[in-house]
C-alpha positions as CSV (number, residue, x, y, z in Angstrom):
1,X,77.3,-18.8,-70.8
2,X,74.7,-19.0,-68.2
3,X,71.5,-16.5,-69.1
4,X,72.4,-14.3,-66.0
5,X,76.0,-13.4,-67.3
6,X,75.2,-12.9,-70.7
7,X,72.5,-10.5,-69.3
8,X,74.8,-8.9,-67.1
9,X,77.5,-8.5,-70.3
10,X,74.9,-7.4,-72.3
11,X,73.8,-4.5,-70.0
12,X,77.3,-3.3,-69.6
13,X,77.8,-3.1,-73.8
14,X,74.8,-1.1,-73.8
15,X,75.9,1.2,-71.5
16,X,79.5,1.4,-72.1
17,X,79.7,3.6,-74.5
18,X,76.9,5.6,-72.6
19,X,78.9,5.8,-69.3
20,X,82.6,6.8,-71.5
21,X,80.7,9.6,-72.8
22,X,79.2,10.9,-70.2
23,X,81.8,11.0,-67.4
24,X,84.2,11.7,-69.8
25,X,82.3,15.4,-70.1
26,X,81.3,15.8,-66.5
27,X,83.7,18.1,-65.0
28,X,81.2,19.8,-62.9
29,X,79.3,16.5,-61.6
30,X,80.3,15.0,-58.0
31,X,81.8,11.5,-59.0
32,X,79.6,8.6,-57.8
33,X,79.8,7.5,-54.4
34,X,82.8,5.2,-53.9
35,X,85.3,3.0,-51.8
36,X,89.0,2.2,-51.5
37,X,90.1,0.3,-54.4
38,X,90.6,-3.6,-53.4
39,X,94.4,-4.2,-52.9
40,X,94.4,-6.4,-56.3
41,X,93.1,-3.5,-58.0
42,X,96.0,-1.1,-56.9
43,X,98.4,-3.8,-58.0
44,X,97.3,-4.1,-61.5
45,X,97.0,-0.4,-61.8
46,X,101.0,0.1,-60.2
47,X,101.8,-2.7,-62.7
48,X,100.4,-0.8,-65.3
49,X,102.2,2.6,-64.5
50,X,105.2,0.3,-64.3
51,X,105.1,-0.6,-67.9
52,X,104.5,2.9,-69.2
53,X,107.2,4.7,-66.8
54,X,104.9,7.4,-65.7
55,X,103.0,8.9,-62.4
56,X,99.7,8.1,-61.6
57,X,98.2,11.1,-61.7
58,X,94.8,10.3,-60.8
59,X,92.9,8.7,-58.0
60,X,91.6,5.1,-58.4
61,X,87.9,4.4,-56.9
62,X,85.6,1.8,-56.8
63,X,82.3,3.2,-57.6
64,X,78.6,2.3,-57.9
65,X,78.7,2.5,-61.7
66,X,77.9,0.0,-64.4
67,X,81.6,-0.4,-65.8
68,X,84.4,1.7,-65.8
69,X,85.3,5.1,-66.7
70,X,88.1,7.8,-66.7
71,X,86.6,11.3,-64.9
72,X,87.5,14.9,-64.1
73,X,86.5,16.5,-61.0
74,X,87.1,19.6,-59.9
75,X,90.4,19.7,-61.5
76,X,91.3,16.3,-60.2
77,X,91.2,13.0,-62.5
78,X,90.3,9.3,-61.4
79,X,89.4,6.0,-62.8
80,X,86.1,4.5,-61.3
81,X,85.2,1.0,-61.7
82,X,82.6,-1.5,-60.9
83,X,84.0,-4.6,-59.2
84,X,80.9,-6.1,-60.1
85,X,81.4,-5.5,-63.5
86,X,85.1,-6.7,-64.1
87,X,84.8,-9.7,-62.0
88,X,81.9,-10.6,-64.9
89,X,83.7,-10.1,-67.6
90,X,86.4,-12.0,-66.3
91,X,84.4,-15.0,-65.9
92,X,82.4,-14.5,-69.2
93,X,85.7,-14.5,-71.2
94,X,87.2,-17.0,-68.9
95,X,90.3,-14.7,-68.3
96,X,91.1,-12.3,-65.7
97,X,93.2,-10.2,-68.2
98,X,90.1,-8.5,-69.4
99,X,89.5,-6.8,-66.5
100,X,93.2,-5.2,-66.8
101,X,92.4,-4.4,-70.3
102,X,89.5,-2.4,-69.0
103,X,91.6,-0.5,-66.4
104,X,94.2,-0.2,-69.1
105,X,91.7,1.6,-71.6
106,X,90.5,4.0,-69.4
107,X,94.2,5.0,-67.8
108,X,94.9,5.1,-71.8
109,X,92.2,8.2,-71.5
110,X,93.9,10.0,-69.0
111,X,97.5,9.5,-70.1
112,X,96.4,11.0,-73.7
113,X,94.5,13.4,-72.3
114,X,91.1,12.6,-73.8
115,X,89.7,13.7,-70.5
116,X,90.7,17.5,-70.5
117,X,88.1,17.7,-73.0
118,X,84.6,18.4,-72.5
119,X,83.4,17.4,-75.7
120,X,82.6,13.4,-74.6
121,X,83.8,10.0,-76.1
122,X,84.5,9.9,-79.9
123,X,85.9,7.0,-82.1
124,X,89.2,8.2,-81.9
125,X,89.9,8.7,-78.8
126,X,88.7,5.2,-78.2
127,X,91.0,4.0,-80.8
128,X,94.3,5.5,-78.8
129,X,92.5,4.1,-75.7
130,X,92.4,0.8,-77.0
131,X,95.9,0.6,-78.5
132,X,97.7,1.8,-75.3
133,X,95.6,-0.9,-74.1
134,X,97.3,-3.6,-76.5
135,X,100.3,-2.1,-75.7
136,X,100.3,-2.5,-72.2
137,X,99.0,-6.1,-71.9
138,X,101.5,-7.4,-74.1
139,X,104.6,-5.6,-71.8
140,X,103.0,-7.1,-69.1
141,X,102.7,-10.8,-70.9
142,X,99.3,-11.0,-72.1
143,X,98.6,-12.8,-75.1
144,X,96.8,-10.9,-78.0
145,X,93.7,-12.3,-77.8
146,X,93.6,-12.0,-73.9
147,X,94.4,-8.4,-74.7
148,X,91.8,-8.1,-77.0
149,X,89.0,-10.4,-75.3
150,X,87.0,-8.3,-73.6
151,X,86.5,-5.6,-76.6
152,X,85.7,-8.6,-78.5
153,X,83.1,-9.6,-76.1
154,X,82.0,-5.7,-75.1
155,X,82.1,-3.8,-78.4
156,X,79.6,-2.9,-80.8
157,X,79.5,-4.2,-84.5
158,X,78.8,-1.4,-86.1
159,X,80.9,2.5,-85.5
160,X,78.7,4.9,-83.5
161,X,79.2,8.7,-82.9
162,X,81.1,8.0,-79.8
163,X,82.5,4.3,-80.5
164,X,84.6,2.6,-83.1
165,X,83.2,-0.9,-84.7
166,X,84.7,-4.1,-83.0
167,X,86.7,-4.5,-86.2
168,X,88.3,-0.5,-85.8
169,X,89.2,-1.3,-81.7
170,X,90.8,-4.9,-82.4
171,X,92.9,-3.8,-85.0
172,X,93.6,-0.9,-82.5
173,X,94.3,-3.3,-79.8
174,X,96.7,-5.5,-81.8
175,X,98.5,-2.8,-83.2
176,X,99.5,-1.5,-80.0
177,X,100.1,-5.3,-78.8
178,X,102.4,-5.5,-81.7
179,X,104.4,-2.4,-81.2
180,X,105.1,-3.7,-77.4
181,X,106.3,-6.8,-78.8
182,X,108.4,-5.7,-81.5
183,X,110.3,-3.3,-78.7
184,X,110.7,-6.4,-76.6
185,X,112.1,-8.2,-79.1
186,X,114.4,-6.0,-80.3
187,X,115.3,-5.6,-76.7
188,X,116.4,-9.5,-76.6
189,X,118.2,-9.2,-79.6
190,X,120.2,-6.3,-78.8
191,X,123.6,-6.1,-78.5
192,X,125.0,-8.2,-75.7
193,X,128.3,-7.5,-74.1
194,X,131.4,-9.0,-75.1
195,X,131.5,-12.5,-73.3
196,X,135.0,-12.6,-72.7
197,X,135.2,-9.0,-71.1
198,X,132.4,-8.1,-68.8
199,X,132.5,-4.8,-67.2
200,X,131.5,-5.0,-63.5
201,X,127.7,-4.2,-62.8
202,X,128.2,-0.3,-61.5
203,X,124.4,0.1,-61.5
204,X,122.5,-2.8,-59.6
205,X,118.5,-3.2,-59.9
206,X,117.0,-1.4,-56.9
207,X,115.7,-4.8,-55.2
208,X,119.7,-5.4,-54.6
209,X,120.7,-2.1,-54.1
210,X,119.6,-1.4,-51.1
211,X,120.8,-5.2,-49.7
212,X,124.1,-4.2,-51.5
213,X,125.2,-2.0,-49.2
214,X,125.3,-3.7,-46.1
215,X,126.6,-7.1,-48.4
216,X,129.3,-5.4,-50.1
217,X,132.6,-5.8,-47.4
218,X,131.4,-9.3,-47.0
219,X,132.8,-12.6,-48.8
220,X,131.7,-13.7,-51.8
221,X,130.8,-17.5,-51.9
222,X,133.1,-20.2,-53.7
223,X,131.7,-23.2,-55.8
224,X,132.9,-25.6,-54.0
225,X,132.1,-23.3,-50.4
226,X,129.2,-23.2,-48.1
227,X,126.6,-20.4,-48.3
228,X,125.3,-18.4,-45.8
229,X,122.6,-15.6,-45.1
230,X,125.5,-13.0,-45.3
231,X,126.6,-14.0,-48.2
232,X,123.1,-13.5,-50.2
233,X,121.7,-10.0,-51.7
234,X,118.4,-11.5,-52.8
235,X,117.0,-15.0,-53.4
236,X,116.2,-15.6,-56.7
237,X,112.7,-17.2,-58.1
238,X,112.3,-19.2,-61.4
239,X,108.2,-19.7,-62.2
240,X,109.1,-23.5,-63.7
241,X,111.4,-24.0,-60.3
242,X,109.4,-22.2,-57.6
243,X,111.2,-24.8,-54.8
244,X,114.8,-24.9,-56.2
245,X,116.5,-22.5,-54.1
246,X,118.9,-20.1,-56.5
247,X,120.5,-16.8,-54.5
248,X,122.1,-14.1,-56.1
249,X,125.6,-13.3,-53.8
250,X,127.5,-10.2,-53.0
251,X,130.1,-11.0,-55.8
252,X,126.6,-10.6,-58.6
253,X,127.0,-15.0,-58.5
254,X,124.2,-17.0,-59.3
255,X,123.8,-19.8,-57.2
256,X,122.1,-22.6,-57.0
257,X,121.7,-24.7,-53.4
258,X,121.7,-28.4,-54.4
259,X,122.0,-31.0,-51.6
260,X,125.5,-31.6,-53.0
261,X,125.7,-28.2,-51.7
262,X,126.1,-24.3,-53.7
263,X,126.4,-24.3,-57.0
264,X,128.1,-21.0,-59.0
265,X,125.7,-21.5,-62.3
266,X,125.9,-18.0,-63.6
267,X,126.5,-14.2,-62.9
268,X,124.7,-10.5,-63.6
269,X,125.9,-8.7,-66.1
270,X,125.4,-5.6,-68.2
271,X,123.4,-5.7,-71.2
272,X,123.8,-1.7,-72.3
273,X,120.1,-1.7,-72.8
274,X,117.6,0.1,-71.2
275,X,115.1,-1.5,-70.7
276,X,116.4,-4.6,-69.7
277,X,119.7,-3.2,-68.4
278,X,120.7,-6.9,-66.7
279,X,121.0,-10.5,-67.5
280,X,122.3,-13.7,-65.8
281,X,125.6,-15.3,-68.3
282,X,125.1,-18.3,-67.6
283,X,126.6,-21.6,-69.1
284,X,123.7,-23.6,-67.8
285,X,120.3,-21.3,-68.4
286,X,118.7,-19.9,-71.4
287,X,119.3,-15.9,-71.6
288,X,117.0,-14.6,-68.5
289,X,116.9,-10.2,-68.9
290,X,116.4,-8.6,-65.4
291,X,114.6,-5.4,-65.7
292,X,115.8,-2.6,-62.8
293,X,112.3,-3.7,-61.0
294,X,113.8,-7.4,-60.3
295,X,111.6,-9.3,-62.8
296,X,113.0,-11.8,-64.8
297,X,112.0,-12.4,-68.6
298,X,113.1,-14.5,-71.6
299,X,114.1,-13.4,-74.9
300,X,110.5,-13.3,-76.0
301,X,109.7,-10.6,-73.4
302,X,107.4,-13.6,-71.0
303,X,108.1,-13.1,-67.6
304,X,109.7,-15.8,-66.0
305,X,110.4,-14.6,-62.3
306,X,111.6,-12.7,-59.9
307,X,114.0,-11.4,-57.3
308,X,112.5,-11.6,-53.9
């Protein structure tokens, strides 16, 4: 690691636990000047909020501060970061998950409330912090040690009146990584409707909802018919297969456009589970869930694309 970053990481650890302390009590301080969060930025934190199903009740800022912290002001609540800062710790730990982690931690705060208290950082609060941290990288397909990266890299050795040890947050971190994965499993594993009587879809994800409507008096397609653009609700995108062309169709088929011409390969079904309340039966694909956001995952929760 070049002298420059490891000076640069080495500033931020030092003043980390600092900074969480400090904001975390200043309720009658003017926040830091600050910006618009960067577009990417808003994105991670929506992804985030995705995961855990619940409002953003605060106000995301980039500020001229070392790291990142979670604040109240005059009765309002934000997340401040440092661009400078999580672009760093990215690069240091050679993963751009850190940086999520970061954001994750600090919405942890807010969503537990830490930050209605006045009393500053304290090592359990950080603790609950870190495992909603854990928990929400691994919904959102990190691995554990990108989850846990930057703590490894940030963290102190040894417990202080405001931190937790590095051993205390990683163990923190994995157990909320675990817990994610242990609902995602047991969401792929759950019970599956009966194959040979499938109850039509009633309830479509929103992404072909709203396509639905104007789809639904219109034909379905045939495997050995054409296709055509009114036949399709929403195009459907496998990571591994970015250029094969699948479609979902107003009948819920999966199909795939070969030069040979469409292909029926599969159709959306019900899976009675909430979380992952759709999946494609399919004769030809491994079991691919559908969450009601359009995102497609396997059955060990890894997200392997979309509906566009």
């Amino acid at each position: 690691m070049p002298y420059f970053r490891k000076l640069t990481v080495a500033l931020g650890l030092i003043l980390a636990p600092v900074l969480g302390q400090v904001a975390r009590a200043a309720t009658a301080v003017a926040p830091p000047a600050t910006v618009t969060a960067s577009s990417d930025t808003r994105d991670i934190v929506q992804e985030i909020i995705n995961v855990v199903g619940l409002k953003p009740r605060f106000e995301l800022r980039a500020a001229d501060i070392d790291n990142a912290a979670a604040v109240v002001y005059n009765g309002k609540r934000y997340i401040l970061y440092s661009e400078r800062f999580l672009a760093a710790i990215n690069n240091a730990v050679h993963t751009d998950w850190a940086g999520v982690s970061i954001l994750a931690h600090e919405i942890g705060h807010h969503l537990n409330g830490h930050t209605l208290s006045r009393s500053g950082s304290n090592p359990a609060d950080e603790l609950e912090a870190d495992e909603f941290s854990g928990f929400v990288l691994r919904k959102m397909g990190a691995s554990m040690a990108e989850a846990q990266a930057a703590i490894n890299l940030l963290s102190e050795e040894e417990t202080s009146r405001s931190h937790p040890g590095r051993s205390y947050r990683l163990a923190a971190i994995s157990k909320g990584w675990r817990s994610a994965n242990d609902q995602l499993l047991a969401s792929a594993n759950g019970p599956q409707p009966d194959q040979r009587s499938i109850e039509p879809v009633r309830r479509q994800p929103r992404i072909v909802q709203q396509q639905q409507q104007e789809q639904q008096s219109r034909a379905a397609v045939a495997p050995t018919g054409s296709l055509n653009s009114r036949m399709v609700l929403s195009k459907v995108v496998f990571s591994q297969a970015p250029r094969e062309q699948f479609y979902l169709t107003s009948r819920l088929h999966l199909v795939h456009l070969t030069k040979d011409g469409p292909k029926v390969i599969g159709k959306l079904a019900k899976t009675g589970n909430p979380d992952y309340p759709y999946y494609f039966e399919s004769e030809y694909l491994k079991t691919v869930f559908i969450t009601d956001r359009g995102i497609l995952v396997n059955r060990e929760g890894q997200q392997v694309g979309h509906l566009s």
